[in-house]
Backbone and ligand atoms as CSV (ligand in chain L), in Angstrom:
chain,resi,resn,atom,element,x,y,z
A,1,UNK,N,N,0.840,-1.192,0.000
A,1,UNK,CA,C,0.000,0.000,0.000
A,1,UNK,C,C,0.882,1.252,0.000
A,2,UNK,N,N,0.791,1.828,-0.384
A,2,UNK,CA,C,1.011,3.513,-0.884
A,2,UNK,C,C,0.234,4.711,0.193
A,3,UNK,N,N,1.387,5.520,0.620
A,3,UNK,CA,C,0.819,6.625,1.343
A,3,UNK,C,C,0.819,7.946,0.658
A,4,UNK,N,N,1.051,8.668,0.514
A,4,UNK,CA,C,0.829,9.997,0.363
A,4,UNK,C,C,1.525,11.505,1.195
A,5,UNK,N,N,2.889,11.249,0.611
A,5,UNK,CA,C,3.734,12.178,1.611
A,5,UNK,C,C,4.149,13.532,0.883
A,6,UNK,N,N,3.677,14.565,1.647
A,6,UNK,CA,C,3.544,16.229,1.280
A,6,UNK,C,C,5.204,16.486,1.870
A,7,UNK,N,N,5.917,16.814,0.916
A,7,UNK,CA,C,7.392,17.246,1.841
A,7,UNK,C,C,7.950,18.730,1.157
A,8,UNK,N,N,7.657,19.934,2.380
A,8,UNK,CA,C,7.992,21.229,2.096
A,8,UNK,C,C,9.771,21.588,2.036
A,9,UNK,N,N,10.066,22.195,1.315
A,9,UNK,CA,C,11.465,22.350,1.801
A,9,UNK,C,C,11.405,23.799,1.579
A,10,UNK,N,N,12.081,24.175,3.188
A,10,UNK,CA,C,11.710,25.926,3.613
A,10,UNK,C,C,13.573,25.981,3.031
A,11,UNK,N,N,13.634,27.386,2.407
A,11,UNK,CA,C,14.869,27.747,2.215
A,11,UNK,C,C,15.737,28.789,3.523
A,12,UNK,N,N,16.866,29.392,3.152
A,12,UNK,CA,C,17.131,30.160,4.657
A,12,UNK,C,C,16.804,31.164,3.857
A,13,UNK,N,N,16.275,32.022,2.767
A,13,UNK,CA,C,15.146,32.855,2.609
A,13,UNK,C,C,14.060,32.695,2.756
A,14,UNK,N,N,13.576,32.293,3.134
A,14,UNK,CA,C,11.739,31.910,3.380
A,14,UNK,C,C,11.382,31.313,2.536
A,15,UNK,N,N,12.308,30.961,1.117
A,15,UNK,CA,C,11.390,30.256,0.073
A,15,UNK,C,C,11.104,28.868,0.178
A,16,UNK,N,N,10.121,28.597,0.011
A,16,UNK,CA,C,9.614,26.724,0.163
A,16,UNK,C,C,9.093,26.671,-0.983
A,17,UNK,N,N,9.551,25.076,-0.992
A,17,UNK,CA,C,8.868,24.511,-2.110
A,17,UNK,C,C,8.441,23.148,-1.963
A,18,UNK,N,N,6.810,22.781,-2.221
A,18,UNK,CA,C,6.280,21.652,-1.614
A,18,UNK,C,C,5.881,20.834,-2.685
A,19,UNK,N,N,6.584,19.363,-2.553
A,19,UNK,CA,C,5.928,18.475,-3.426
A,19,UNK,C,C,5.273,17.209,-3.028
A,20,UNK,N,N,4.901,16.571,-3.887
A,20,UNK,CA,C,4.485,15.162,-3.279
A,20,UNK,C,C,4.790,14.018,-3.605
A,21,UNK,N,N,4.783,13.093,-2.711
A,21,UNK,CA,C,5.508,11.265,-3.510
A,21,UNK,C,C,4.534,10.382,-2.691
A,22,UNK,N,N,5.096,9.475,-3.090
A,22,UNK,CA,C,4.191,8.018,-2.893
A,22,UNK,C,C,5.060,7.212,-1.949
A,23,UNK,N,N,5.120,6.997,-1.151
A,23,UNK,CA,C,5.560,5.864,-0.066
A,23,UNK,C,C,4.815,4.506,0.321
A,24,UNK,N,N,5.949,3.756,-0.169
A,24,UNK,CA,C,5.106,2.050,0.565
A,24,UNK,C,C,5.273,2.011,2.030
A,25,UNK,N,N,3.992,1.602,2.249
A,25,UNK,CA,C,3.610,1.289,4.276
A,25,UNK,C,C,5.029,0.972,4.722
A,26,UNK,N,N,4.998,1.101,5.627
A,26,UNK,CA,C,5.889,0.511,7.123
A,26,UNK,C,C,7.645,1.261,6.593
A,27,UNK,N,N,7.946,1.684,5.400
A,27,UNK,CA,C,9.407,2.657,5.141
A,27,UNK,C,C,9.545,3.743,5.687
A,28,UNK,N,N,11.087,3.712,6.191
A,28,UNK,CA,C,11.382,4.560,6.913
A,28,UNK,C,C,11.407,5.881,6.131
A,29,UNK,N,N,10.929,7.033,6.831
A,29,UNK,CA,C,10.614,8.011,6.126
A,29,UNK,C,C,12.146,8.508,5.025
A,30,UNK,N,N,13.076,8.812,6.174
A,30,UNK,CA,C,14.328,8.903,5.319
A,30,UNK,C,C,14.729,8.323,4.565
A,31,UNK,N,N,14.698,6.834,4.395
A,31,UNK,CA,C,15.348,6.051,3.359
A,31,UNK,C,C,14.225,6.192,2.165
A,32,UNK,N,N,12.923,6.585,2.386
A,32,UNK,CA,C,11.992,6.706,1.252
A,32,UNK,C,C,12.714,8.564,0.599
A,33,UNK,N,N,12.914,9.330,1.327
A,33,UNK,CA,C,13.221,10.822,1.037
A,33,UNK,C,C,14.717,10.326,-0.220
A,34,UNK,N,N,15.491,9.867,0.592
A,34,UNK,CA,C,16.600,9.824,0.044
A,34,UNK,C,C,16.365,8.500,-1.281
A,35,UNK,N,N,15.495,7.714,-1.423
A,35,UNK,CA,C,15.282,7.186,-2.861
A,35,UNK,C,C,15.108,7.687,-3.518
A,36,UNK,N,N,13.702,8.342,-2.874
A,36,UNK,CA,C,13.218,9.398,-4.604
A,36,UNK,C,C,13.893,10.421,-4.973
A,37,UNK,N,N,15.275,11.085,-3.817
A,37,UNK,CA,C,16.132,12.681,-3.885
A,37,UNK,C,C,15.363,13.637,-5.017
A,38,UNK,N,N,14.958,13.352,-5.519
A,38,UNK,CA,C,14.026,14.513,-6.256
A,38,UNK,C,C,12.821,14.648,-6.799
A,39,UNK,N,N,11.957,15.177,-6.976
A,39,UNK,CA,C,10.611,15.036,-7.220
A,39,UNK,C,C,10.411,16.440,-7.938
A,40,UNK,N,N,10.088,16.592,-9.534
A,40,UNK,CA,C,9.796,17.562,-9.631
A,40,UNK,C,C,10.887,18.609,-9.746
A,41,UNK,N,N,11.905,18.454,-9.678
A,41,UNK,CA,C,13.006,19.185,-9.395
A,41,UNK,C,C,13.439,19.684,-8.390
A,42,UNK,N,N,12.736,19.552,-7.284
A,42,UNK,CA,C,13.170,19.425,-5.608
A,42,UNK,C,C,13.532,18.644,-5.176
A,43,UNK,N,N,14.496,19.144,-4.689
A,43,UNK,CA,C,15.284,17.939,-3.492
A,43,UNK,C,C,14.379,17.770,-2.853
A,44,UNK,N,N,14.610,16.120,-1.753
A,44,UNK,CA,C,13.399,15.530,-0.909
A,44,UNK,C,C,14.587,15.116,0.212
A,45,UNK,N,N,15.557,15.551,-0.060
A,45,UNK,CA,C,16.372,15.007,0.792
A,45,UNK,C,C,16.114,15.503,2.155
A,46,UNK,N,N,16.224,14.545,3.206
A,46,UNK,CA,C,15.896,14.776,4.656
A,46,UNK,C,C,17.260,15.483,5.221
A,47,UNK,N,N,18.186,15.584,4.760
A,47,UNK,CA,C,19.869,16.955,4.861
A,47,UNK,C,C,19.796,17.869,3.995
A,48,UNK,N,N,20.455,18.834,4.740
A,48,UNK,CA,C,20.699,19.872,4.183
A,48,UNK,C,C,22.206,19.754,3.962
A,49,UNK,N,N,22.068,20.611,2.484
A,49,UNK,CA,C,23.994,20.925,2.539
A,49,UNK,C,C,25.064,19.615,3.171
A,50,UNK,N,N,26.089,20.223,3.624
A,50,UNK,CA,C,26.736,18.961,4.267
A,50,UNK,C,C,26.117,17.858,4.452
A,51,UNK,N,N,25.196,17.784,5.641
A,51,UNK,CA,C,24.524,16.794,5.935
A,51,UNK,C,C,24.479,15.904,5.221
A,52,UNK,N,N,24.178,16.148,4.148
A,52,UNK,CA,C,23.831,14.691,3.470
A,52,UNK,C,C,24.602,13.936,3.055
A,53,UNK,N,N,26.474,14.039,3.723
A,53,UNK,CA,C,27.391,13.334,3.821
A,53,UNK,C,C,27.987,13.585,5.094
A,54,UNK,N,N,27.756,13.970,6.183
A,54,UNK,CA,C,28.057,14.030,7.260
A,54,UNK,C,C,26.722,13.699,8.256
A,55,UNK,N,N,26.267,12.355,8.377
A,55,UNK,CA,C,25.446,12.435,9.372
A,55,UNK,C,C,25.624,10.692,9.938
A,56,UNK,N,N,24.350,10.272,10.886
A,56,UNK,CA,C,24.902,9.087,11.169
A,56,UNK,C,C,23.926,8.072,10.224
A,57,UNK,N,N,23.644,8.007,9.315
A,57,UNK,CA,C,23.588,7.085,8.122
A,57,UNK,C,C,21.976,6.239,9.107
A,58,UNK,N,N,21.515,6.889,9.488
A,58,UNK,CA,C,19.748,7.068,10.226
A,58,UNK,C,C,19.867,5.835,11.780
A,59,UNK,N,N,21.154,6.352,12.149
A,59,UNK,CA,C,20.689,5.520,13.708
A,59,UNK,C,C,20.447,6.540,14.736
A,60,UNK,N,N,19.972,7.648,14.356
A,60,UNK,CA,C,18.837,8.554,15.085
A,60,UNK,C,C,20.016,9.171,16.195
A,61,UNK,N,N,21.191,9.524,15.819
A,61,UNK,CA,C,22.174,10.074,17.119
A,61,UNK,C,C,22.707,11.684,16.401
A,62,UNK,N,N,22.889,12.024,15.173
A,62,UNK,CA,C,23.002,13.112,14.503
A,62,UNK,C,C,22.171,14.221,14.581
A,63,UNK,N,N,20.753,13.946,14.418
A,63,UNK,CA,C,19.759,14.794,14.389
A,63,UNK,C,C,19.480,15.052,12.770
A,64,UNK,N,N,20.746,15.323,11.572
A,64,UNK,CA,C,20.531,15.962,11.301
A,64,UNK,C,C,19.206,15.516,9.673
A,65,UNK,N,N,18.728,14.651,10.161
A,65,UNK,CA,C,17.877,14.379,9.296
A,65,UNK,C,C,16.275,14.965,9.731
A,66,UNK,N,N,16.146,15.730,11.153
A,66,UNK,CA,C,15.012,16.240,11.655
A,66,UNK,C,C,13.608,16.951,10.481
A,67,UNK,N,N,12.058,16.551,10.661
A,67,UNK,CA,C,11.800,17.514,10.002
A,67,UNK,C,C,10.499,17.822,10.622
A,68,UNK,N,N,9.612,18.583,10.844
A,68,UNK,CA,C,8.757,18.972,11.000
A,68,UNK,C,C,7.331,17.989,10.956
A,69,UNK,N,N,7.009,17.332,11.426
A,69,UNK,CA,C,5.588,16.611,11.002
A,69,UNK,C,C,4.457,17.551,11.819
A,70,UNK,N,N,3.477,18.537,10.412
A,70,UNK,CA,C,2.909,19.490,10.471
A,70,UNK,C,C,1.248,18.431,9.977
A,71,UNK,N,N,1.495,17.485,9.666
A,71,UNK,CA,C,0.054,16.742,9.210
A,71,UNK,C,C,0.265,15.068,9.401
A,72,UNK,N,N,-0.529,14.264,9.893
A,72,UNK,CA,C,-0.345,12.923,10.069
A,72,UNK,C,C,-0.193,12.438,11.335
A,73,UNK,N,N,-0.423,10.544,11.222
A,73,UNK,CA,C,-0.024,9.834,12.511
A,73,UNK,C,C,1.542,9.362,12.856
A,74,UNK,N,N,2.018,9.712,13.691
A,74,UNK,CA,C,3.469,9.235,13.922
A,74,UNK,C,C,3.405,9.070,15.326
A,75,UNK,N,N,3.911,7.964,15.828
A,75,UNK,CA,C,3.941,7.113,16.996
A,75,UNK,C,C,4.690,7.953,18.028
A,76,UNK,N,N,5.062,8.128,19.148
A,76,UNK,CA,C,5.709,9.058,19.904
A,76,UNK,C,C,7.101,8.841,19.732
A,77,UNK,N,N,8.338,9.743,19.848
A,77,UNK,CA,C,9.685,8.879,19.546
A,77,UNK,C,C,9.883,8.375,21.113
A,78,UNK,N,N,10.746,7.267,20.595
A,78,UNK,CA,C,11.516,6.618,21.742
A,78,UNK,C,C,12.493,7.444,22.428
A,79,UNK,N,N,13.396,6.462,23.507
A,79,UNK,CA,C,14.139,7.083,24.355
A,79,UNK,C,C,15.164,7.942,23.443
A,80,UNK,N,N,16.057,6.960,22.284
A,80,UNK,CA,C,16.858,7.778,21.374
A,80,UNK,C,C,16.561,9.198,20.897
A,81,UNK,N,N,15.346,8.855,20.152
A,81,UNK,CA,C,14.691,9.760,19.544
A,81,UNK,C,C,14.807,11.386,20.654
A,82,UNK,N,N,13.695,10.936,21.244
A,82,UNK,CA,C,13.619,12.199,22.409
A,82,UNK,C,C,14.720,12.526,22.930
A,83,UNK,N,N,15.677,11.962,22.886
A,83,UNK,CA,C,17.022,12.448,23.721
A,83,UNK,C,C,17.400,13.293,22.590
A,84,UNK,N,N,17.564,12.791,21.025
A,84,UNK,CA,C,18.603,13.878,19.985
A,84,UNK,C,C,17.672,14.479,20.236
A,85,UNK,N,N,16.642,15.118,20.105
A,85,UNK,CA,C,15.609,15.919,19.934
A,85,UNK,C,C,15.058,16.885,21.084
A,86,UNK,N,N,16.075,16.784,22.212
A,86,UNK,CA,C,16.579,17.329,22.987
A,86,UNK,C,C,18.114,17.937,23.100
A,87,UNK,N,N,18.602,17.806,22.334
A,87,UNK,CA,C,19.927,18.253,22.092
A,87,UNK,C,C,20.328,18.751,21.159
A,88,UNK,N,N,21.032,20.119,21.975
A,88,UNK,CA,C,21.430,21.120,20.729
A,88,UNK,C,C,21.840,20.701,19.714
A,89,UNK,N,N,21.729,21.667,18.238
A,89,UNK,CA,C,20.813,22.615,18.559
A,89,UNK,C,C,18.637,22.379,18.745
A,90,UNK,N,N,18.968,21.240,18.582
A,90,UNK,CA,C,17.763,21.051,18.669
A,90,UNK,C,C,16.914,21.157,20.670
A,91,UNK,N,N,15.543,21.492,20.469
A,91,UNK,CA,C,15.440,21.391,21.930
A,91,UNK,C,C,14.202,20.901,21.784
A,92,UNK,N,N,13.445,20.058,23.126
A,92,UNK,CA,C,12.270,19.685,22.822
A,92,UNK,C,C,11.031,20.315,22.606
A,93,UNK,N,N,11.121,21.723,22.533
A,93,UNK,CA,C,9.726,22.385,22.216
A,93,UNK,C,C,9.896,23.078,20.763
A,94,UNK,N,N,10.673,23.080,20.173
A,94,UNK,CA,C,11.227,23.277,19.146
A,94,UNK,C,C,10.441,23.157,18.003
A,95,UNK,N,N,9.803,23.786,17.030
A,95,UNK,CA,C,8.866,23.795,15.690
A,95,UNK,C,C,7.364,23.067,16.595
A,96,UNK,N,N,7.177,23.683,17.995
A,96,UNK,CA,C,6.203,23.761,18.602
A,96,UNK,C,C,5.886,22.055,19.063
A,97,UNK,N,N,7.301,21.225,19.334
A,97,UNK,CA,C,7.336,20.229,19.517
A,97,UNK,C,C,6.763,19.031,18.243
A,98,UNK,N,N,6.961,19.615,17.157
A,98,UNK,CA,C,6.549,18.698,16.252
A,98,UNK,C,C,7.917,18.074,15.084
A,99,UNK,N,N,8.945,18.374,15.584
A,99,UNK,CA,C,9.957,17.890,14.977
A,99,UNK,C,C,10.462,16.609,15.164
A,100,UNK,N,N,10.437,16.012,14.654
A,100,UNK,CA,C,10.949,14.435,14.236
A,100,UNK,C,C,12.186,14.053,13.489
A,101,UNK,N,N,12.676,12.782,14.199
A,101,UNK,CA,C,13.584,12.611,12.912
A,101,UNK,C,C,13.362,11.926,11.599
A,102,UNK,N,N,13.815,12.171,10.560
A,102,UNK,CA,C,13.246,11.342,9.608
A,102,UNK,C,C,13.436,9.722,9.580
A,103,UNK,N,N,14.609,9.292,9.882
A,103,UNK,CA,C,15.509,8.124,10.429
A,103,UNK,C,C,14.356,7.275,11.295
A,104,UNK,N,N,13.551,7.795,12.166
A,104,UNK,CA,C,12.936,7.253,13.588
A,104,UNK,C,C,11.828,7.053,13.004
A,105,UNK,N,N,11.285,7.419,11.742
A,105,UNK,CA,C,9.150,7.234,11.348
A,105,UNK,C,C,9.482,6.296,10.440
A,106,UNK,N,N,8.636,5.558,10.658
A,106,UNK,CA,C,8.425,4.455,9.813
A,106,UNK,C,C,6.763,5.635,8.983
A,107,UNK,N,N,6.702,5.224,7.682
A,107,UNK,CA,C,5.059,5.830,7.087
A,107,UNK,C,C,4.458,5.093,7.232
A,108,UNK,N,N,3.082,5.368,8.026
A,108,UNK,CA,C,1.730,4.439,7.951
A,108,UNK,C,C,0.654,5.120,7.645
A,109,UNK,N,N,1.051,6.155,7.131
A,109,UNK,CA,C,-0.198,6.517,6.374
A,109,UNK,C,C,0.190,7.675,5.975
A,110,UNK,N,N,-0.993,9.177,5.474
A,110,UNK,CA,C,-0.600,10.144,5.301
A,110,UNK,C,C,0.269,11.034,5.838
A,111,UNK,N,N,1.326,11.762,5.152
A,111,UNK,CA,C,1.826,12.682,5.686
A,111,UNK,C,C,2.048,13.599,5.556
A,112,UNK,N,N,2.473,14.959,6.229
A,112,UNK,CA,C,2.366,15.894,6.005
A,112,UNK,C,C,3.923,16.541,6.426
A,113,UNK,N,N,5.151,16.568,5.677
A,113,UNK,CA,C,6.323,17.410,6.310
A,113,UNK,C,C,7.071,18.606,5.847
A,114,UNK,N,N,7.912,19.458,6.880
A,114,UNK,CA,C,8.698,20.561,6.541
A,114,UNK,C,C,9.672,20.219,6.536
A,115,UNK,N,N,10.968,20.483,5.834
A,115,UNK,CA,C,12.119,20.706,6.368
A,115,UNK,C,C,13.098,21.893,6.179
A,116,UNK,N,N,13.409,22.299,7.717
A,116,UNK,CA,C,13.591,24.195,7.894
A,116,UNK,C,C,14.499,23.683,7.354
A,117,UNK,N,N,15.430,25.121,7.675
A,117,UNK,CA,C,16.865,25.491,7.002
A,117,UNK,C,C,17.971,25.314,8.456
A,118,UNK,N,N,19.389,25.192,7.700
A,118,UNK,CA,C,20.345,24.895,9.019
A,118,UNK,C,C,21.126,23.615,8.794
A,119,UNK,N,N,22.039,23.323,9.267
A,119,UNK,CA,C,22.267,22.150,9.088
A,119,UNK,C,C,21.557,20.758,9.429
A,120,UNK,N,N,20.828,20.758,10.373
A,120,UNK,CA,C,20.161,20.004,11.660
A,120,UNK,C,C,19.079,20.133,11.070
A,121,UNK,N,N,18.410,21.144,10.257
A,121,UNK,CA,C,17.046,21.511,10.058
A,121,UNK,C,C,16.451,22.314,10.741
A,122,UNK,N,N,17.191,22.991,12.186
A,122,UNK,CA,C,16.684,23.257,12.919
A,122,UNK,C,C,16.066,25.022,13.003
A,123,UNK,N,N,16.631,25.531,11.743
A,123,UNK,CA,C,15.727,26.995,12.000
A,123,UNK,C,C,14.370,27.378,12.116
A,124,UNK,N,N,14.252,28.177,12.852
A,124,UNK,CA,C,12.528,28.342,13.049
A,124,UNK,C,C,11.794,29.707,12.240
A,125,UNK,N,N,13.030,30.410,11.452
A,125,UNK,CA,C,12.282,31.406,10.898
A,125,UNK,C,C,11.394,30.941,9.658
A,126,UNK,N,N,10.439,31.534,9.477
A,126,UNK,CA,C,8.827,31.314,8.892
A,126,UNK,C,C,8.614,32.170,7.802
A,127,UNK,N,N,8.474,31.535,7.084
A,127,UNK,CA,C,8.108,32.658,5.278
A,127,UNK,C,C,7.824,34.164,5.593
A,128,UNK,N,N,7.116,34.296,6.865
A,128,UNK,CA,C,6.526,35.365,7.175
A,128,UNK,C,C,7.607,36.582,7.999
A,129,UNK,N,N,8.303,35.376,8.660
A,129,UNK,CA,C,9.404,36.258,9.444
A,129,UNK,C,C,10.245,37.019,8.159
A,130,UNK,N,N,10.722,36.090,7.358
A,130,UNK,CA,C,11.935,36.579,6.671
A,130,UNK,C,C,11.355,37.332,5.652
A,131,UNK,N,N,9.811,37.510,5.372
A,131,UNK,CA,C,9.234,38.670,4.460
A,131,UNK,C,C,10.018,39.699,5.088
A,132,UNK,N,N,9.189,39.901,6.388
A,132,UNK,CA,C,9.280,40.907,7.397
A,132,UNK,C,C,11.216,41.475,7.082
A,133,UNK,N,N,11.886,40.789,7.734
A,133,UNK,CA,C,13.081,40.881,7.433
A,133,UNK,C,C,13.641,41.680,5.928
A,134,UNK,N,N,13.821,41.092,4.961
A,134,UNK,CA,C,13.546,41.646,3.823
A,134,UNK,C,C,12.730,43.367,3.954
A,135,UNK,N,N,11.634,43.868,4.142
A,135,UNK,CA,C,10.763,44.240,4.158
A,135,UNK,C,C,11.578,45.587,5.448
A,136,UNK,N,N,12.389,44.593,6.456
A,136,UNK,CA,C,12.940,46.166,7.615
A,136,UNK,C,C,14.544,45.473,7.626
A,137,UNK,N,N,15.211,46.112,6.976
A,137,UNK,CA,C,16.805,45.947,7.101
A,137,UNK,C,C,17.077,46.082,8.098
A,138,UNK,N,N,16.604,47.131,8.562
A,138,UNK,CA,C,17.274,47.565,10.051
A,138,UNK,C,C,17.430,46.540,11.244
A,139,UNK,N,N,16.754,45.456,10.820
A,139,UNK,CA,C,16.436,44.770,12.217
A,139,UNK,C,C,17.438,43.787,12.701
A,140,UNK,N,N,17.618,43.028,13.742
A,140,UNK,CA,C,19.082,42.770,13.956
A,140,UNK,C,C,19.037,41.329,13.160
A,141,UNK,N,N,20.137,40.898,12.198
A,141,UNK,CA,C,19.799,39.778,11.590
A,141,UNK,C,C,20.582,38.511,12.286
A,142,UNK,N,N,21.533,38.620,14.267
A,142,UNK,CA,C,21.501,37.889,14.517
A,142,UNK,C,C,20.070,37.144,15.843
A,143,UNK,N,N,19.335,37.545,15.069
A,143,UNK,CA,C,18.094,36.859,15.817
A,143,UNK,C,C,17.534,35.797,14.848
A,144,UNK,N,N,17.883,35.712,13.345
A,144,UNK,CA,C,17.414,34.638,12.328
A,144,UNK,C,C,17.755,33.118,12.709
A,145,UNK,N,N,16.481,32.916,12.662
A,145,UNK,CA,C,16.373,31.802,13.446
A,145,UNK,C,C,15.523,31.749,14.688
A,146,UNK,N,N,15.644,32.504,15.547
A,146,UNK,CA,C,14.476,32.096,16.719
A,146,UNK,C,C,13.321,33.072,16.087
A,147,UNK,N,N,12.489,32.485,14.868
A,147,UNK,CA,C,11.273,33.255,14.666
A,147,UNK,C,C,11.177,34.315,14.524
A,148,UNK,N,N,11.895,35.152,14.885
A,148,UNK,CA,C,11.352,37.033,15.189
A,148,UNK,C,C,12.644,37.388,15.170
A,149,UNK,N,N,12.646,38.562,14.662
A,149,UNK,CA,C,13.540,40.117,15.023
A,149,UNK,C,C,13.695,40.471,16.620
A,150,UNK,N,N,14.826,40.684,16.617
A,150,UNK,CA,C,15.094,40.827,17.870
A,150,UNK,C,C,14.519,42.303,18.286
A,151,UNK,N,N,13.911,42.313,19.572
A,151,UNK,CA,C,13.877,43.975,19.839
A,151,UNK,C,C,14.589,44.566,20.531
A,152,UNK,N,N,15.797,44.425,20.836
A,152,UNK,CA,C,16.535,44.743,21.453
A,152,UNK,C,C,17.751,45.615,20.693
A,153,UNK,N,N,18.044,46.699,20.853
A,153,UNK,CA,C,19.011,47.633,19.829
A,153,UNK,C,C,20.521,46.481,19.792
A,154,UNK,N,N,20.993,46.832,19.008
A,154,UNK,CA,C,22.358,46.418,18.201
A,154,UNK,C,C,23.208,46.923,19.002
A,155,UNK,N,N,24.581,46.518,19.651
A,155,UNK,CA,C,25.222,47.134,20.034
A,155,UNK,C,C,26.694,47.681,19.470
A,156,UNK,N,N,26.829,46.497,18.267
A,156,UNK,CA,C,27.655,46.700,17.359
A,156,UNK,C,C,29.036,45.597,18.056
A,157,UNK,N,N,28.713,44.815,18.688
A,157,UNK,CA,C,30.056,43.641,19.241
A,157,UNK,C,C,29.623,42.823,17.887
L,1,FES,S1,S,20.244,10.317,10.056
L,1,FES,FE1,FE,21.192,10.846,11.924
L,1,FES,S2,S,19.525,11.159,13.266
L,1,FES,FE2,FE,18.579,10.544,11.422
């Protein structure tokens, strides 16, 4: 049987681009990402950049295959799981606690995923933030990444 997997890929400009593939039941999400590596002319790859030769080849201790599950059923992660996914840079409330590794889901049905920008995957800025950004130069651009513009003045260190 065949699932139905939505996989966004957010850029570190805000740009995403979302496509879709077909997954057979019970495959691990990553090893299905990294078969099809492209769809459409998007990468599906569960790494970014480096990553996708620097990681631990999906025994869930790297992180850096993490992605967002924004739609679907996925089982809770295990002890492994929850531990990388607690560890920098990743933390457990992180993309509002819905970050996963790709390595750790098996597909059983529909899905729905992001994968931010970063090495890890782990940025949280949002199409909307980095409009904004774009949109006010002024604003401090080492806050990219935790969601928002910092409000706090620049001090120039
Ligand atoms: S590939 Fe390393 S945690 Fe998934």
């Amino acid at each position: 049987m065949l699932h139905p997997v939505t996989f966004t890929r957010r850029g570190e400009e805000g740009f995403e681009t979302t496509v879709r593939l077909e997954v057979e039941e019970g495959t691990s999400l990553r090893r299905a990402l990294l078969r099809a590596a492209e769809v459409d002319g998007v990468s599906v790859s569960p790494h970014n950049g480096a990553a996708a030769w620097v990681n631990c080849r999906g025994f869930g201790t790297c992180g850096t295959c993490a992605v967002e599950v924004v739609r679907g059923e996925v089982p809770p992660a295990a002890v492994r799981e929850a531990w990388r996914l607690d560890f920098p840079p990743h933390h457990a409330g992180s993309h509002g606690g819905r970050l996963r590794l790709a390595c750790r889901i098996a597909v059983h049905g529909p899905l729905e995923v992001v994968k931010h920008p970063g090495f890890w995957g782990q940025e949280e800025q949002s199409r909307e933030d980095a409009e904004q950004d774009r949109e006010s130069p002024s604003t401090d651009q080492g806050a990219r990444g935790l969601g928002r513009s910092s409000p706090l003045p620049h001090t120039g260190e």
